[in-house]
N, C-alpha and C positions, 0 to 999 in steps of 0.2 A: 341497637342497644349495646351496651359494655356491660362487660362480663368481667368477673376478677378469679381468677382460677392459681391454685398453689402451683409452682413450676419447682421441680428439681433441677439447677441450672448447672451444677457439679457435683462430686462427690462429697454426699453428707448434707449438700446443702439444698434450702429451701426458700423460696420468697412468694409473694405474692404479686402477680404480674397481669394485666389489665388485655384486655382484647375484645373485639367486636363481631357481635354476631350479627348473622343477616336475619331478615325475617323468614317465619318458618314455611316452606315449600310445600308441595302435594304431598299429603300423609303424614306431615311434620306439626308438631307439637313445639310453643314454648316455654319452659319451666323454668320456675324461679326456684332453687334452691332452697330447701328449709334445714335439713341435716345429709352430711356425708359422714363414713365413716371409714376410717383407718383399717385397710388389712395389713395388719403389725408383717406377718410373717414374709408375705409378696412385697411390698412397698419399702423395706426395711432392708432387703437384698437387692433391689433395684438400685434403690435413692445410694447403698451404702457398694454399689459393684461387689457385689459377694460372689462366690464361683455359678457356674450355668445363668448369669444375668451379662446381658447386652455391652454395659457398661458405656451406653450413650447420653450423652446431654447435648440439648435441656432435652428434659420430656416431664410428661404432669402425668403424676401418682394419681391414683384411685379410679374405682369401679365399683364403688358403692353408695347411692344417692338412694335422700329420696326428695320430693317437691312438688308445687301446686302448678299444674296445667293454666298459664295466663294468656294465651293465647291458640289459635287452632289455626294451621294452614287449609288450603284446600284439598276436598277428598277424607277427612277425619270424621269418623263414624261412631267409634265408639268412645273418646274421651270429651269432657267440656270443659272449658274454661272453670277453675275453683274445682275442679279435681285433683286427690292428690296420689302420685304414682310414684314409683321405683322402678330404677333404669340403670344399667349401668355405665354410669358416667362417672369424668374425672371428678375431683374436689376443686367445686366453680361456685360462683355463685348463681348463674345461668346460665343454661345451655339449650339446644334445637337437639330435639329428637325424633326420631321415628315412631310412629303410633304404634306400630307393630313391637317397635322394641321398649314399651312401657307398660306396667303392670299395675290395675288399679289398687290403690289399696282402702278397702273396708273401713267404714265407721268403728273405733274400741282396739286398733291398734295406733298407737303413736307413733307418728312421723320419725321420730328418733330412734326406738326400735325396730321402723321399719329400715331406715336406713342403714342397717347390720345384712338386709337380706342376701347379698351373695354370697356371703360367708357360709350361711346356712343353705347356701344355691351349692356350693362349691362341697361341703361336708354330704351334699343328700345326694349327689353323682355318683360318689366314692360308695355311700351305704349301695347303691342298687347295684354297682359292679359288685359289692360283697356276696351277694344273691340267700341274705340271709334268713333261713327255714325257722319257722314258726321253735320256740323252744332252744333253741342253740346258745352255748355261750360265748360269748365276745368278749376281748380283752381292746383296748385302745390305750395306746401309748402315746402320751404326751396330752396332755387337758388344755393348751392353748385353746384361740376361740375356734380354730377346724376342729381339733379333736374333742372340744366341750360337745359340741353341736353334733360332730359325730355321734359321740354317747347318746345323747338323748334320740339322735333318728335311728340307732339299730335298737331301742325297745319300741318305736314306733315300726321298725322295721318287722317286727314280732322276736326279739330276742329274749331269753327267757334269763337271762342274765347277763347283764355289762360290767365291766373291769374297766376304774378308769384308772392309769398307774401316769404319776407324776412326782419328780423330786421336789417340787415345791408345795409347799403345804397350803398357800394359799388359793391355791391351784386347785388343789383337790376338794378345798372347802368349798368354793364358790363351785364345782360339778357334786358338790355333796346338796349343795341350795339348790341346784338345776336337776335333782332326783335323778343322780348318779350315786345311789348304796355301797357298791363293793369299790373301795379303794386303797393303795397301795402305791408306795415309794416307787418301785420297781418290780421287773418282769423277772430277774436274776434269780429270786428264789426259787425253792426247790420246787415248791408245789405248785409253780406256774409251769412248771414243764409239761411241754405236750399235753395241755390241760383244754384248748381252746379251738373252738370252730373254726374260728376267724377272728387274726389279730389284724387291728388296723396303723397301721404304724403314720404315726400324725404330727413324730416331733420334728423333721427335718434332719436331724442329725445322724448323720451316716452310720455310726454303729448301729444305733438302734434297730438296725436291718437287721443283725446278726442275733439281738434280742426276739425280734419278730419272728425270726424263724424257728428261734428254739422253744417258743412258746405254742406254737400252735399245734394241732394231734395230727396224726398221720393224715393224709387223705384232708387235710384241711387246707384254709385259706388264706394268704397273706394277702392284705392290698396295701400297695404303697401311696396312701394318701398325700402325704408332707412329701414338700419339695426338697428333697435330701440338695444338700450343697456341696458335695465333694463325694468323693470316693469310698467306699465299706469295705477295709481291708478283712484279711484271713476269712470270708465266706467257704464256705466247706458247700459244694456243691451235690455231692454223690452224697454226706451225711445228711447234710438238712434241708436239701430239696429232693435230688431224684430219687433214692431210699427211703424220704417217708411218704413220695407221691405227692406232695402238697400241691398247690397252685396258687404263684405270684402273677399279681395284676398289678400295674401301673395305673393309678388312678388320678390323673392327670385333667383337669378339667375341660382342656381343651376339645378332650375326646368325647365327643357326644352329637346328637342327631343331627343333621342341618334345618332343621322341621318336624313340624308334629307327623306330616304325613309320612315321610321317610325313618320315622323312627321303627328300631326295631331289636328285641332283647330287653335288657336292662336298660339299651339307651336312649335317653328323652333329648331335648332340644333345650337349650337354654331358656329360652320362655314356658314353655312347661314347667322345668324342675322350679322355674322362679314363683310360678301360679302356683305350684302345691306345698311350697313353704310358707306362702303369704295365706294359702288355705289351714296350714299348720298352724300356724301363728293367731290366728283370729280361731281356733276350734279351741287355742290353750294347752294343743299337745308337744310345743316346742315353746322355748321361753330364750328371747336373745336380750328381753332389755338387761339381767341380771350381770351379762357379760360387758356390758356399756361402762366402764370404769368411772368416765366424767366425760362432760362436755371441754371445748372450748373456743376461743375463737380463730379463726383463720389467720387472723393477726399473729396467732403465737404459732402458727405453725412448727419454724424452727427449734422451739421451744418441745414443742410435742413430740417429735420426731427424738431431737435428740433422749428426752427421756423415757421415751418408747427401746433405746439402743440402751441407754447404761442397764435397764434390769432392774435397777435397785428400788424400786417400786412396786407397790400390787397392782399393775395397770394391764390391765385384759384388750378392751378398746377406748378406744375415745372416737367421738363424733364430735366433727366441726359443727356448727349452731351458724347457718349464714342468714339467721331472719334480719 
């Protein structure tokens, strides 16, 4: 069977490039695509070589699908053909995957929404390293779709107040529609000082570390969710870490369980944290389709990408449509 999958073949650039799958092996599953979706923040430093990214081509972007089960290898127990799952896979229109690495998804969520789930897999890592106590308040910096999603999982996490602070106003509107209340330009003001349990820093951008730290209370917590792209100049270490006690975590996705069995602390296994957001998501108490900007087609790939880099846009994500 041929597969048509988006390939970043240089810097910047994207096309759509053809290739053939085998059929699917013992525990393997075949899926046909119905929606992928763009993680702006990963995909965008990739495709574009930004600092701490690889800077190899070709390679093919994405790690958010979702799709209908069309076929079942041998050994496949729990999926059937005309099931539909989330996986994460590139942005294809078919792909072979492992039974074990697919997650069914329930009747009353949409394939398109589901197709956001790592994003919300990626954001719910970060919240469990926060280790956040029933009543605490949180501040998140940066409303992209990690730190939207972040917000809504620390009042799922039991916080008894969220801060989401974002320079863009449309930013803040759309986590004001996702039932994020307390919102805010920035952390710089006075009264954000040493105000907060736990800040989650979610925009990437290197300063904001030094925001992060000034905002959080003695004895609290910073977690570095966003992939900072370069260097956090004048950090004041003895002021805003070892004299106020706090504690930075790296909350990097990679770092989490090899398995459900092996898991241990905060840390779950990537199939887990993916089962308890698609359980999220069908309870009603996380909402990702509002962050779904528009669809389009694979065809316009280059099209997406580069308007995903100018900014000049309200666009949160977009999901390729490969029906």
């Amino acid at each position: 069977m041929k597969s048509e999958k988006i390939c970043a073949f240089e810097k910047g650039k994207v096309e759509l490039r053809t290739c053939n799958l085998p059929e699917p092996g013992n525990g393997e599953v075949l899926v046909k695509t119905l929606y992928s979706t763009v993680s702006p923040g990963t995909e965008l430093a990739w495709i574009n070589h930004m600092e701490n990214t690889p800077g190899k081509y070709p390679y093919d972007p994405g790690y958010s699908c979702c799709g209908q089960v069309i076929k079942t290898g041998e050994g496949v127990n729990t999926l059937l053909e005309g099931d539909v799952i989330v996986s994460n896979q590139i942005h294809c229109s078919a792909f072979i995957a492992k039974e074990k690495n697919c997650t069914k998804v329930p009747e009353g969520i949409s394939p398109m929404e589901a197709s956001a789930f790592r994003l919300a897999s990626i954001s719910l890592q970060g919240i469990r390293k926060a280790e956040i106590q029933i009543g605490e308040r949180v501040a998140v910096l940066g409303l992209g779709p990690i730190g939207n999603l972040a917000a809504q999982l620390a009042f799922v996490a039991g916080a008894g107040e969220v801060w989401g602070l974002d320079f863009v106003p449309w930013r803040r509107n759309l986590a004001g529609s996702c039932g994020i209340t307390w919102l805010d330009e920035n952390g710089e003001k006075e009264e954000h000082e040493n105000a907060f349990a736990v800040v989650i820093e979610a925009t990437g951008v290197p300063q904001a570390v030094n925001t992060a730290l000034r905002m959080v209370k003695p004895l609290g917590r910073v977690i570095l969710l966003g992939s900072t792209r370069g260097c956090t100049d004048g950090v004041n270490f003895y002021r805003d870490v070892h004299r106020k006690g706090i504690t930075v975590t790296g909350a990097h996705e990679m770092h989490r369980s090899r398995s459900e069995e092996d898991r241990f602390g905060h840390f779950r296994s990537h199939k887990e944290d993916e089962e308890t957001v698609i359980r999220l998501m069908a309870q009603g108490r996380i909402h990702l389709a509002p962050l779904i900007s528009e669809t389009a087609r694979p065809q316009d790939a280059q099209d997406v990408y580069d308007r995903l880099s100018a900014r000049r846009e309200p666009l949160m994500l977009v999901s390729f449509d490969w029906r």
